[in-house]
DSSP file (Angstrom, degrees, kcal/mol; ACC not computed):
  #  RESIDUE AA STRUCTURE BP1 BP2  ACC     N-H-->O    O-->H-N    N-H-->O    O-->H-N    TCO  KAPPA ALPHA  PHI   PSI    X-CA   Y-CA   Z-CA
    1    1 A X              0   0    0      0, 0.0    26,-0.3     0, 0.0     3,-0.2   0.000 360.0 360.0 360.0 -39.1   15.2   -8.9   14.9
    2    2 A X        +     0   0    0      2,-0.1     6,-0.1    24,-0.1    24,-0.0   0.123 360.0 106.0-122.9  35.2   15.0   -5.5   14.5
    3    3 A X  S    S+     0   0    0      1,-0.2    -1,-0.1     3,-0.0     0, 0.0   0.826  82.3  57.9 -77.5 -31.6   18.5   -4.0   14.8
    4    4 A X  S    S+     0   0    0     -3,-0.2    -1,-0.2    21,-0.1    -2,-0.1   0.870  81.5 113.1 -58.1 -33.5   18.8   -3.4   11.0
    5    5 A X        +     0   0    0      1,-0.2    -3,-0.0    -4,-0.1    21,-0.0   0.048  40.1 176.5 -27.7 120.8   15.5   -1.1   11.4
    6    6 A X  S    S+     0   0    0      4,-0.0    -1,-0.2     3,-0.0    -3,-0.0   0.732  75.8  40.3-107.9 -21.1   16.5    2.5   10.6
    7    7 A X  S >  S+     0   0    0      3,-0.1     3,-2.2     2,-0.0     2,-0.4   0.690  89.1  98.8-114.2 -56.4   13.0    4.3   10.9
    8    8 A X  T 3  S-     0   0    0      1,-0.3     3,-0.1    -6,-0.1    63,-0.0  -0.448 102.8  -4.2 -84.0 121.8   11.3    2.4   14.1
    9    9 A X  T 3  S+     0   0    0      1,-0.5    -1,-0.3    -2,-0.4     2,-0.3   0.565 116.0  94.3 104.1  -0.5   11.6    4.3   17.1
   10   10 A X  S <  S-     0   0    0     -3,-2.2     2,-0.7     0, 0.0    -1,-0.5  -0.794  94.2 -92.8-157.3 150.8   13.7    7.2   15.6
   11   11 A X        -     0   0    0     -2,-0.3     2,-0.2    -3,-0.1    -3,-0.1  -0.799  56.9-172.6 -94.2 108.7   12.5   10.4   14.3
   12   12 A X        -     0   0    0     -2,-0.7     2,-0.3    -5,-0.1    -3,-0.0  -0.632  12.6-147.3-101.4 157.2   12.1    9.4    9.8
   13   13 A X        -     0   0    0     -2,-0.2     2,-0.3    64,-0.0     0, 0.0  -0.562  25.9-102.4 -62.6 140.9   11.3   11.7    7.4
   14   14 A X        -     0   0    0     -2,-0.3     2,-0.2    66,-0.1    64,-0.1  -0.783  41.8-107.7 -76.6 137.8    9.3   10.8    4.5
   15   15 A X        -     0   0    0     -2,-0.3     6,-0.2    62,-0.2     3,-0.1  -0.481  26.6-117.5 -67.6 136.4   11.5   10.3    1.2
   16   16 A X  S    S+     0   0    0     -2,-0.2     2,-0.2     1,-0.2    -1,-0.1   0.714  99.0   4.8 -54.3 -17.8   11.0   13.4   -1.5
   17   17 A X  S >  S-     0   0    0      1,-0.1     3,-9.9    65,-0.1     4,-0.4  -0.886  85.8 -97.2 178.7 156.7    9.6   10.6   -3.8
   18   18 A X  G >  S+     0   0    0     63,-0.5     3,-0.6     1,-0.3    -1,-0.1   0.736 121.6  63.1 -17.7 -32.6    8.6    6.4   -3.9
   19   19 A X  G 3  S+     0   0    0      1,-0.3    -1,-0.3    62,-0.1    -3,-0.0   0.830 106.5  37.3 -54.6 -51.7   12.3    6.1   -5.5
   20   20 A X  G <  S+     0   0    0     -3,-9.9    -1,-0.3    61,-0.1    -2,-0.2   0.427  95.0 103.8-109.8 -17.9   14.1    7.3   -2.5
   21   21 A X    <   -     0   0    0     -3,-0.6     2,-0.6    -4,-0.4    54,-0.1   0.059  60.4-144.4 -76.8-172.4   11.9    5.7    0.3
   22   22 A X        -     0   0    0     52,-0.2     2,-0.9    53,-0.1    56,-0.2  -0.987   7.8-152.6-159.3 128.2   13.2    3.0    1.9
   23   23 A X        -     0   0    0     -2,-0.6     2,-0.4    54,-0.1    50,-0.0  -0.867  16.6-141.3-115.4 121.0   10.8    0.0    3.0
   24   24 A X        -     0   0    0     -2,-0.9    47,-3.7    47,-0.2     2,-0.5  -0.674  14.1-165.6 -63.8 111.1   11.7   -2.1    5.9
   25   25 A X        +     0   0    0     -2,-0.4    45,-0.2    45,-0.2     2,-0.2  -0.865   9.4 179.4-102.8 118.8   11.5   -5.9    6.9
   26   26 A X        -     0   0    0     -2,-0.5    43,-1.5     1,-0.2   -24,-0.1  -0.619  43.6 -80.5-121.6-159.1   11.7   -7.8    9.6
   27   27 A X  B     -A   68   0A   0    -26,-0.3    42,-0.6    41,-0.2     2,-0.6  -0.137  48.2-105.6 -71.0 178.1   11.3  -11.9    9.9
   28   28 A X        -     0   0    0     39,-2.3     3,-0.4    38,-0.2    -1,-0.1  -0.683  25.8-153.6 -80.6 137.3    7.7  -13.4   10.1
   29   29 A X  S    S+     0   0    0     -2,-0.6    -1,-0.1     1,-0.2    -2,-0.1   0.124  91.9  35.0-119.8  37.8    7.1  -14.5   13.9
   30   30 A X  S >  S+     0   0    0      3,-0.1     3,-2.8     0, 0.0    -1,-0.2  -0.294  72.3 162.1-136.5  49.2    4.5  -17.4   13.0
   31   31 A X  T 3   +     0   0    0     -3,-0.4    -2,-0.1     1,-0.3    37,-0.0   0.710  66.5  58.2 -43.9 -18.9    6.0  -18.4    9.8
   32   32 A X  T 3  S+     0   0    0      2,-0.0     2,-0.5     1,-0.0    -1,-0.3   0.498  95.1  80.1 -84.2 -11.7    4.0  -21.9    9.8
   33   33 A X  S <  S-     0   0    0     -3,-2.8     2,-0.4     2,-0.0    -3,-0.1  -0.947  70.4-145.1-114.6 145.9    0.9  -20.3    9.9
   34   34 A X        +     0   0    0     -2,-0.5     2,-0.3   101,-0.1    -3,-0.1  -0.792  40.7 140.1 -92.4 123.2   -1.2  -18.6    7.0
   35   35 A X        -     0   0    0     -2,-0.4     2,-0.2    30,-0.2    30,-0.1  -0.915  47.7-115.6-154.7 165.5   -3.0  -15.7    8.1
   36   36 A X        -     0   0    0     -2,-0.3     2,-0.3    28,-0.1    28,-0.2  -0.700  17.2-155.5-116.5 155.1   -3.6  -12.2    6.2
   37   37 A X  E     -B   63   0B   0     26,-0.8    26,-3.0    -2,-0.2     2,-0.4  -0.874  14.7-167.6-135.1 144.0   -2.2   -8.7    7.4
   38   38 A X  E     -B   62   0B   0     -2,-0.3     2,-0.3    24,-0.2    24,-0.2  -0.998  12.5-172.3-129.8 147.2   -4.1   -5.5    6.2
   39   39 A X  E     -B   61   0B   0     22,-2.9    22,-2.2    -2,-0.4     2,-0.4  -0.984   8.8-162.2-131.7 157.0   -3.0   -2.2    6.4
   40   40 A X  E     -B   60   0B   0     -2,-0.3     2,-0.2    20,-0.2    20,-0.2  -0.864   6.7-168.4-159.7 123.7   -5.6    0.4    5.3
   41   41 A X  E     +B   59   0B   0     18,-5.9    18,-2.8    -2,-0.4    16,-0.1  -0.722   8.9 177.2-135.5  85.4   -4.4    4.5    4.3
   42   42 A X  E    S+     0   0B   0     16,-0.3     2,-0.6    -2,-0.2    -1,-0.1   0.982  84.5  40.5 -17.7 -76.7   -7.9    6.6    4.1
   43   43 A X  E    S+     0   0B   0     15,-0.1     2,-0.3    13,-0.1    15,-0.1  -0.716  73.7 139.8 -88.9 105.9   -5.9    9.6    3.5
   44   44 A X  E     +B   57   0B   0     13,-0.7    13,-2.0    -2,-0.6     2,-0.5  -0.944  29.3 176.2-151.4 116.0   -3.1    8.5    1.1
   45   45 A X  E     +B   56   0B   0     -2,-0.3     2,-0.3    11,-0.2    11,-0.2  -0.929  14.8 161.7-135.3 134.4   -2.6   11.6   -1.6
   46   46 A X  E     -B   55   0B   0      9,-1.2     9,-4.2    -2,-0.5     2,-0.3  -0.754  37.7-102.1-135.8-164.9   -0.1   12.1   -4.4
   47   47 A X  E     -Bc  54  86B   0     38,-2.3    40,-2.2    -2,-0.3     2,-0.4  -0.871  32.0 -93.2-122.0 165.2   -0.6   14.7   -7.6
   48   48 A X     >  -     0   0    0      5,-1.5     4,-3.9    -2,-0.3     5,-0.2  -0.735  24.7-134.0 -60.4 117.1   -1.5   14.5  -11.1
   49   49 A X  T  4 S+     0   0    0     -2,-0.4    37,-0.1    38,-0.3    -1,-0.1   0.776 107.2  32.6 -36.1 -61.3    1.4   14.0  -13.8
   50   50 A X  T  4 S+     0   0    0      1,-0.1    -1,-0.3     3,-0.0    36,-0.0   0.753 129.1  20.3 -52.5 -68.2   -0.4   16.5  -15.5
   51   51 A X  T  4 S-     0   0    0      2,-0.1    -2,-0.2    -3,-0.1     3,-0.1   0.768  82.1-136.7 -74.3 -46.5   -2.3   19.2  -13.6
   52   52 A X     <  +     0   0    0     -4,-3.9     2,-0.3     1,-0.3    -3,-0.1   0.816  60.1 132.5  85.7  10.4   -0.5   18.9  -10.4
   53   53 A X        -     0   0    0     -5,-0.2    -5,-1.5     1,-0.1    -1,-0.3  -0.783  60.6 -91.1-143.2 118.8   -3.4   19.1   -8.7
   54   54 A X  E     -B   47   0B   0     -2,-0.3     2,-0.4    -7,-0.2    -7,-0.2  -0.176  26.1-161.1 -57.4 160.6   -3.9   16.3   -5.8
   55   55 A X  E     -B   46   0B   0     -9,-4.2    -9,-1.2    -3,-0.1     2,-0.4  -0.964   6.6-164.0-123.0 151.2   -5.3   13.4   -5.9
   56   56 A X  E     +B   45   0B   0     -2,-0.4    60,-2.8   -11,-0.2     2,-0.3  -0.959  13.9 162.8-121.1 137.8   -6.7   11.2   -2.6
   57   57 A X  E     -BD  44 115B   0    -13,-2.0   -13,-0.7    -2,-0.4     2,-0.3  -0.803  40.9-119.0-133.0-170.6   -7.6    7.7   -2.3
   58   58 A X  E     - D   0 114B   0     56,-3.0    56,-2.7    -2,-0.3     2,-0.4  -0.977  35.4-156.4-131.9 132.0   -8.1    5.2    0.5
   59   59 A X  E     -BD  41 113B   0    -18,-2.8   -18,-5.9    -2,-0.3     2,-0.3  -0.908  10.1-170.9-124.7 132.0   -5.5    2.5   -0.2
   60   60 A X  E     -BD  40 112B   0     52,-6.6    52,-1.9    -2,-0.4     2,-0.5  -0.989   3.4-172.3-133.3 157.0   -6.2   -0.9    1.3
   61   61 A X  E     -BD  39 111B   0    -22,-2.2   -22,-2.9    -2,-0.3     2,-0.4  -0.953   3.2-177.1-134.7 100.4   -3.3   -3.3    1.0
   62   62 A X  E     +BD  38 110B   0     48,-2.9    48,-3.1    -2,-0.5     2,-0.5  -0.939  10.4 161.1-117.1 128.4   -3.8   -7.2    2.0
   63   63 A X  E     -BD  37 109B   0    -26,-3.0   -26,-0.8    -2,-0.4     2,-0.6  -0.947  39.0-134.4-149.3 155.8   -1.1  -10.0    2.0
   64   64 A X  E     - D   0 108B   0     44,-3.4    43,-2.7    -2,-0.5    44,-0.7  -0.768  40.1-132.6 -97.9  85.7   -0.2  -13.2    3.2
   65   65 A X        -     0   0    0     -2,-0.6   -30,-0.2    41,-0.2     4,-0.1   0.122  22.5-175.7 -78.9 149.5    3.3  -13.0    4.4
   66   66 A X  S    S-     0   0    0      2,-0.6   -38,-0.2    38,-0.5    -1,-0.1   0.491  71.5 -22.2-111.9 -96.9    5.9  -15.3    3.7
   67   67 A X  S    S+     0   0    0     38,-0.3   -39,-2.3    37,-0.2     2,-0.2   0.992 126.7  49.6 -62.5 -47.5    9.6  -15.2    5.2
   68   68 A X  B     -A   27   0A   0     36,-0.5    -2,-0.6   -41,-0.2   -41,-0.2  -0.836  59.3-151.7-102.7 135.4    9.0  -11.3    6.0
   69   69 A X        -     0   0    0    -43,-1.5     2,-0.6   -42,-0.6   -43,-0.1  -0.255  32.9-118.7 -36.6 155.8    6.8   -8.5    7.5
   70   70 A X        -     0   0    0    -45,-0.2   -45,-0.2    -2,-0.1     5,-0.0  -0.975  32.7-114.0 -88.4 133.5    6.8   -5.1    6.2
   71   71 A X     >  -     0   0    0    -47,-3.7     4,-2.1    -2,-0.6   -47,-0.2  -0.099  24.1-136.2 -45.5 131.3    7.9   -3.0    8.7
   72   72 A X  H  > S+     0   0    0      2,-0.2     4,-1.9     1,-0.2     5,-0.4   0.962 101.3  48.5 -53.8 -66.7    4.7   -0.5    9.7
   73   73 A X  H  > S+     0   0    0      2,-0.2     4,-1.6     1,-0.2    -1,-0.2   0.765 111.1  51.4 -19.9 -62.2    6.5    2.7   10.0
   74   74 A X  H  > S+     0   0    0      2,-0.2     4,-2.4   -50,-0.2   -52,-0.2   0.952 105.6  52.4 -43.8 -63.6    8.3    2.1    6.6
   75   75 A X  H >X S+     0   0    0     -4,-2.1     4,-2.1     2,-0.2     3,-0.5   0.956 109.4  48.7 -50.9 -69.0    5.4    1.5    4.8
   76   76 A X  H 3X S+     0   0    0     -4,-1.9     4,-1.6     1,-0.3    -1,-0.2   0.881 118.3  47.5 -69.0 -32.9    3.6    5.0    6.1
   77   77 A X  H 3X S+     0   0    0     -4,-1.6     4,-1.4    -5,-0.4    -1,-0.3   0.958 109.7  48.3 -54.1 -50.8    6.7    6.4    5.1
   78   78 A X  H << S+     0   0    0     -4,-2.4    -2,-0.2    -3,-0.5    -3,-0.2   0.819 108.6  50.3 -38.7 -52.1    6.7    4.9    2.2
   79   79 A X  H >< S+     0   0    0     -4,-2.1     3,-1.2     1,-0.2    -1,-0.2   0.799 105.6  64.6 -74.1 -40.1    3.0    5.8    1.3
   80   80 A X  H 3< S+     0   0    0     -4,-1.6     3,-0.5    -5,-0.3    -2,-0.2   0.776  87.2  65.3 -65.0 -15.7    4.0    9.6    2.1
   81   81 A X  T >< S+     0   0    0     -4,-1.4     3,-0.8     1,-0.4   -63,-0.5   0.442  82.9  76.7 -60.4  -6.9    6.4   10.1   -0.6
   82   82 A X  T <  S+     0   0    0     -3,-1.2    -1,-0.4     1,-0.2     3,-0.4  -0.133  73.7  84.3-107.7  30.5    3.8    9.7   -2.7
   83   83 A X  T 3  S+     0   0    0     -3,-0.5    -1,-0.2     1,-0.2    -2,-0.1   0.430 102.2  29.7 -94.7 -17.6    2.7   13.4   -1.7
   84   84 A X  S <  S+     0   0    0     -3,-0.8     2,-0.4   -68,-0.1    -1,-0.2  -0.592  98.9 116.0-134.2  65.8    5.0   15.2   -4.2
   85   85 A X        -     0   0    0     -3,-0.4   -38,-2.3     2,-0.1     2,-0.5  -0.858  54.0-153.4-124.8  96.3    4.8   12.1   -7.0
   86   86 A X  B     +c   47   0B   0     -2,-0.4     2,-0.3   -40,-0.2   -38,-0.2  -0.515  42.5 117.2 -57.7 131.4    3.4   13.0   -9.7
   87   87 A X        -     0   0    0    -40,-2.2   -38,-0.3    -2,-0.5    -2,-0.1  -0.965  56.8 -75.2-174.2 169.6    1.8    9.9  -11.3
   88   88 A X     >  -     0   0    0     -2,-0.3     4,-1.3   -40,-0.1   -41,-0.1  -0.279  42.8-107.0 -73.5 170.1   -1.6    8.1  -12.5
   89   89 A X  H  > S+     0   0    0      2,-0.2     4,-1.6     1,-0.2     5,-0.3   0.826 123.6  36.7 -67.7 -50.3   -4.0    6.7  -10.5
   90   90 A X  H  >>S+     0   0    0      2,-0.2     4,-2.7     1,-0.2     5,-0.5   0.990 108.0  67.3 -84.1 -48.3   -3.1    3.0  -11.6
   91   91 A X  H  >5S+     0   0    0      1,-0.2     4,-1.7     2,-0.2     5,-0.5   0.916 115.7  33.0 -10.0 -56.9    1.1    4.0  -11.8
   92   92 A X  H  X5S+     0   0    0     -4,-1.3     4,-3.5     1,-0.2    -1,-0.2   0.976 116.5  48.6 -81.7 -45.0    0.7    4.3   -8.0
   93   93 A X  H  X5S+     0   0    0     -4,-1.6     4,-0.9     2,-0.3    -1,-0.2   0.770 122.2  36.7 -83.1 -40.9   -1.8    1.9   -6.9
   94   94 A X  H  X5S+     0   0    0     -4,-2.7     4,-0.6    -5,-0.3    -1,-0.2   0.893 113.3  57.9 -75.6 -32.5    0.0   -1.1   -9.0
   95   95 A X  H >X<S+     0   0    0     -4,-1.7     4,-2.4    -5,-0.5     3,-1.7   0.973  99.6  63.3 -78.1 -51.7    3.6    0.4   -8.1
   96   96 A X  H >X S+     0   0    0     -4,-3.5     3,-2.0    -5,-0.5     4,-0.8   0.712 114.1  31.5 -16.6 -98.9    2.4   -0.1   -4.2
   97   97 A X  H 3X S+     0   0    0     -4,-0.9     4,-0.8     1,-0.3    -1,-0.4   0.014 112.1  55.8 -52.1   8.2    2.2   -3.7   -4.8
   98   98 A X  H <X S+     0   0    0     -3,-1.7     4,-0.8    -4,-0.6     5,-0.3   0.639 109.5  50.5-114.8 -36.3    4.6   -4.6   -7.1
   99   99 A X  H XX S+     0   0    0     -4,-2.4     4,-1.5    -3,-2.0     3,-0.6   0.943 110.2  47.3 -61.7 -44.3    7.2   -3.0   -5.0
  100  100 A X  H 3X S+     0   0    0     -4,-0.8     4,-3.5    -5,-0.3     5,-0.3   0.948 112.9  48.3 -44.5 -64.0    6.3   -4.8   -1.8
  101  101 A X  H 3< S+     0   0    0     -4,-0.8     4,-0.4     1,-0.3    -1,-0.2   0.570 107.2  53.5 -82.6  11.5    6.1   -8.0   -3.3
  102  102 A X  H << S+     0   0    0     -4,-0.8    -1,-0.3    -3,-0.6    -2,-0.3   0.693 122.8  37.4 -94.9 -21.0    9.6   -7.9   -5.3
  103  103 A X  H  < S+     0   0    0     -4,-1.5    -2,-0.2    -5,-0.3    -3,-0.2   0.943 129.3  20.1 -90.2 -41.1   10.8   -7.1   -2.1
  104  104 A X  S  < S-     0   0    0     -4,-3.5   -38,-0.5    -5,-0.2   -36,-0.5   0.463  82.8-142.0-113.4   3.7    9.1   -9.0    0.5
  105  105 A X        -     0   0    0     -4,-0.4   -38,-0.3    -5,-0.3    -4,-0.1   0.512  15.3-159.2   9.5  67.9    7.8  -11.6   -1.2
  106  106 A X        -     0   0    0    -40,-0.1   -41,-0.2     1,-0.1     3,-0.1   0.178  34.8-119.9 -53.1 148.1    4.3  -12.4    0.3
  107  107 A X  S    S-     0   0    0    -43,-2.7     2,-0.3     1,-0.3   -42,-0.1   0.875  97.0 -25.1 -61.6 -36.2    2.9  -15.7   -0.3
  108  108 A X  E     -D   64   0B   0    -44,-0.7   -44,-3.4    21,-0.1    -1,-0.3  -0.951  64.7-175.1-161.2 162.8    0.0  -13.4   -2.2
  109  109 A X  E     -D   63   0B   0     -2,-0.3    20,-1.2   -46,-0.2     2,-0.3  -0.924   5.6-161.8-170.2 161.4   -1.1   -9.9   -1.7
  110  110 A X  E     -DE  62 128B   0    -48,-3.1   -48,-2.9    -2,-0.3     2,-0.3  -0.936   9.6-160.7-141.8 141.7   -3.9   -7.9   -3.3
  111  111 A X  E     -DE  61 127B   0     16,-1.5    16,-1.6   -50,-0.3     2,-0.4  -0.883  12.6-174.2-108.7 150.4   -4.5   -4.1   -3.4
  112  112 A X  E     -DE  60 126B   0    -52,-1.9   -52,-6.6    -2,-0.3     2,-0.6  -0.874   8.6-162.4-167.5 133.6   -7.1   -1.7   -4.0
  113  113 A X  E     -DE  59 125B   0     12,-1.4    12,-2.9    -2,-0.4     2,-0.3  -0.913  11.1-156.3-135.7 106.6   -6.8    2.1   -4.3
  114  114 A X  E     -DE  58 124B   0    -56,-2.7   -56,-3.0    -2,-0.6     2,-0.3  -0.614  21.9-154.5 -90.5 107.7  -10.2    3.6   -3.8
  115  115 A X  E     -D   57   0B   0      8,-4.8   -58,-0.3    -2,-0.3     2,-0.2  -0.750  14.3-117.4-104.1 179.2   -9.5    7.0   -5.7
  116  116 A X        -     0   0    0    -60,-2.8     7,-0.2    -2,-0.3   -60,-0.2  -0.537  40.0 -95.3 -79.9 151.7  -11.5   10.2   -4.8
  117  117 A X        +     0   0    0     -2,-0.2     5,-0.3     5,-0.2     2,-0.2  -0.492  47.4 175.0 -60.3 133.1  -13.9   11.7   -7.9
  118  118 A X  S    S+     0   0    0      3,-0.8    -1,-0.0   -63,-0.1    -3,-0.0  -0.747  74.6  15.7-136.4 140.2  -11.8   14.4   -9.6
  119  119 A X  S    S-     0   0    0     -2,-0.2     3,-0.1     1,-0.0    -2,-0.0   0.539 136.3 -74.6  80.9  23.8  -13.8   15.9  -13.1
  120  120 A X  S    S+     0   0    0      1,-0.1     2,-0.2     0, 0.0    -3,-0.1   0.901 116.4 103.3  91.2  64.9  -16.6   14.1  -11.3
  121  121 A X        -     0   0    0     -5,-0.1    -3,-0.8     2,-0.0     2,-0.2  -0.739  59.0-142.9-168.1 110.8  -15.4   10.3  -12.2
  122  122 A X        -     0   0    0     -5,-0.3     2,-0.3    -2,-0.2    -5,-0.2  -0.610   8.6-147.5 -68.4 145.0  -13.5    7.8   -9.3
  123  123 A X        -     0   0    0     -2,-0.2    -8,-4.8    -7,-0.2     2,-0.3  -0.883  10.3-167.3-122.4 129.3  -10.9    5.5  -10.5
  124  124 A X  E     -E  114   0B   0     -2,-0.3   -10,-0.2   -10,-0.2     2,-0.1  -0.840   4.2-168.0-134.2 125.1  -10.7    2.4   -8.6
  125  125 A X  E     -E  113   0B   0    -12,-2.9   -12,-1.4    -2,-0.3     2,-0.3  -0.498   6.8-174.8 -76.6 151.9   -7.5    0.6   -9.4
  126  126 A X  E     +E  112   0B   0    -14,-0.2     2,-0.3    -2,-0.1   -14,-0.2  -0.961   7.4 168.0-139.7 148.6   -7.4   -3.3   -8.1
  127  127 A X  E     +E  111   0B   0    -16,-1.6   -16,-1.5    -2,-0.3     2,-0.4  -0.982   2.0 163.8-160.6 122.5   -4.3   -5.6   -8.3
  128  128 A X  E     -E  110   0B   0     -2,-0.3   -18,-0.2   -18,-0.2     3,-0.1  -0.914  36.1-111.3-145.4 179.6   -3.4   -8.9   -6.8
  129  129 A X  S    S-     0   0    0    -20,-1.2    -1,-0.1    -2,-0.4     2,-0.1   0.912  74.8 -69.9 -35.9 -78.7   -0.8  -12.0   -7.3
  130  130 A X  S    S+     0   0    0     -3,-0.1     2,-0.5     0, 0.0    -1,-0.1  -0.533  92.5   3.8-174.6-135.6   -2.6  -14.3   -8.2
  131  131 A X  S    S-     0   0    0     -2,-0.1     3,-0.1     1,-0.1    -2,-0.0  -0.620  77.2 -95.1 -64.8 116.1   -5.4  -16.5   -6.7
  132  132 A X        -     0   0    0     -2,-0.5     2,-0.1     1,-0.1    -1,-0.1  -0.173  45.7-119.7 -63.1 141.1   -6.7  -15.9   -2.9
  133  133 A X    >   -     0   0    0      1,-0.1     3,-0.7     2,-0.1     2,-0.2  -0.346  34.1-113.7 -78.2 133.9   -5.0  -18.1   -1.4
  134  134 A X  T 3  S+     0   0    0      1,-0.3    -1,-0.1    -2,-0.1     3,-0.1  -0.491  94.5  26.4-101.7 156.2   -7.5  -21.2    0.7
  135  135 A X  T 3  S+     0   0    0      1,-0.2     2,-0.6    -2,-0.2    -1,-0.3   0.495  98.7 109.3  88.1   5.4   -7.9  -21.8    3.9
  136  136 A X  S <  S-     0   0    0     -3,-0.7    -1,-0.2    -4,-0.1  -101,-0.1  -0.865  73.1-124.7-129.3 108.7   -7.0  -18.1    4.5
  137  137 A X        -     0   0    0     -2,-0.6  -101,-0.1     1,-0.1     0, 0.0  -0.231  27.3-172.5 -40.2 151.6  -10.1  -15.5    5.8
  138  138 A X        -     0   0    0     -6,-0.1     3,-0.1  -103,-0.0    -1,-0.1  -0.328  12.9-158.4-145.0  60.9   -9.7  -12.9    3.0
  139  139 A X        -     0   0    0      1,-0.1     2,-0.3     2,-0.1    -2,-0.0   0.415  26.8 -94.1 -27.3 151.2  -12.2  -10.4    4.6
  140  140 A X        -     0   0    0      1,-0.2    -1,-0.1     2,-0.0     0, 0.0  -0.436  33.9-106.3 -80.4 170.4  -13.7   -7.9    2.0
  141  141 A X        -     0   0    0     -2,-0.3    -1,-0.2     1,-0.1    -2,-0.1   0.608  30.4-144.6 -85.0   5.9  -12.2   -4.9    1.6
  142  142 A X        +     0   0    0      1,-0.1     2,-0.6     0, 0.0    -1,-0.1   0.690  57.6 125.2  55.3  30.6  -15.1   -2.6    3.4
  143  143 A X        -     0   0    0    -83,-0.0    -1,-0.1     3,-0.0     3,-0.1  -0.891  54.8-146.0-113.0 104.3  -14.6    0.7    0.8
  144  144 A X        -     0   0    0     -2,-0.6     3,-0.1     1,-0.2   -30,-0.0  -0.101  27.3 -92.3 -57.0 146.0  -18.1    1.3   -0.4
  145  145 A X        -     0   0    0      1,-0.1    -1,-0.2     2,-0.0   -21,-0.0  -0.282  55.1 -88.2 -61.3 161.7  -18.3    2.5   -4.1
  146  146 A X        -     0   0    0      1,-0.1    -1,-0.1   -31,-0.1     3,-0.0  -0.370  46.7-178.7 -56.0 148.4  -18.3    6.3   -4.3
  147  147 A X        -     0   0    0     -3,-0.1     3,-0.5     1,-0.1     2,-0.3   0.472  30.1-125.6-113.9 -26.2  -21.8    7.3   -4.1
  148  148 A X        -     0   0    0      1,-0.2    -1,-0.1     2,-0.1     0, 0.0  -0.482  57.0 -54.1  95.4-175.2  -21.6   11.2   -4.4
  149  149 A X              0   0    0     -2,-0.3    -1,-0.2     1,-0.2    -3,-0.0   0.906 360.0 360.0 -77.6 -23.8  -23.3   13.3   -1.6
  150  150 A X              0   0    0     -3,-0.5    -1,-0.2     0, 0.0    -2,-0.1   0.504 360.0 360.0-110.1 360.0  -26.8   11.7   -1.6
């Protein structure tokens, strides 16, 4: 099950950019049941196309898997490349999911990339499939709006 794995268990690198990373699957091991996986990055930072300048968000990332996992490791490789990427807020936050599911093809999966205020204005990007899928908790996503210091 996990002999193809190149990353888990082995000292990875993060790829110099999304392009180059390399995301990892292995099979579902309850494929007859529907149940949701989240994985959740507080700290998840790439730069501005423009400035250069980081940017931070807290990326939370929920799907309903179908033949395949994605491997954990990969994916947090995956998410670091994004550290020298210049790109917009929604570029990255859509490009998450859209890569995941041409590859791994969840029965659904939904995103949301909570970004931090810079010029004093949060972007929060949100992106899913299609419908949440029933019969399936689909907890909320627990990232409060910004509020500002007080």
């Amino acid at each position: 099950m996990t002999s193809d794995l190149t990353q888990l268990g082995q000292h990875a690198v993060a790829a110099a950019s999304p392009d180059e990373a390399r995301l990892e699957y292995v099979p579902n091991p309850r494929p007859g049941a529907d149940y949701l996986i989240r994985f959740t990055a507080p700290e998840f930072t790439s730069l501005c196309p423009v400035t250069g300048q980081p940017d931070f968000a807290h990326i939370v990332i929920d799907y309903m898997p179908g033949e395949t996992i994605v491997e954990s490791k990969s994916l947090k490789l995956f998410l670091q490349s994004f550290r020298n990427h210049g790109a917009f807020h929604e570029d990255c936050t859509v490009g998450i999911a859209q890569r995941l599911v041409a590859e791994m093809a969840p029965k659904w999966l939904r995103i949301g990339g909570y970004w931090y205020p810079r010029g004093g204005i949060p972007i929060d990007v949100f992106w899913q499939t299609g419908v949440a899928p029933a019969g399936v908790w689909v907890p909320d996503q627990g990232v409060p709006g910004y509020r500002g210091r007080g």
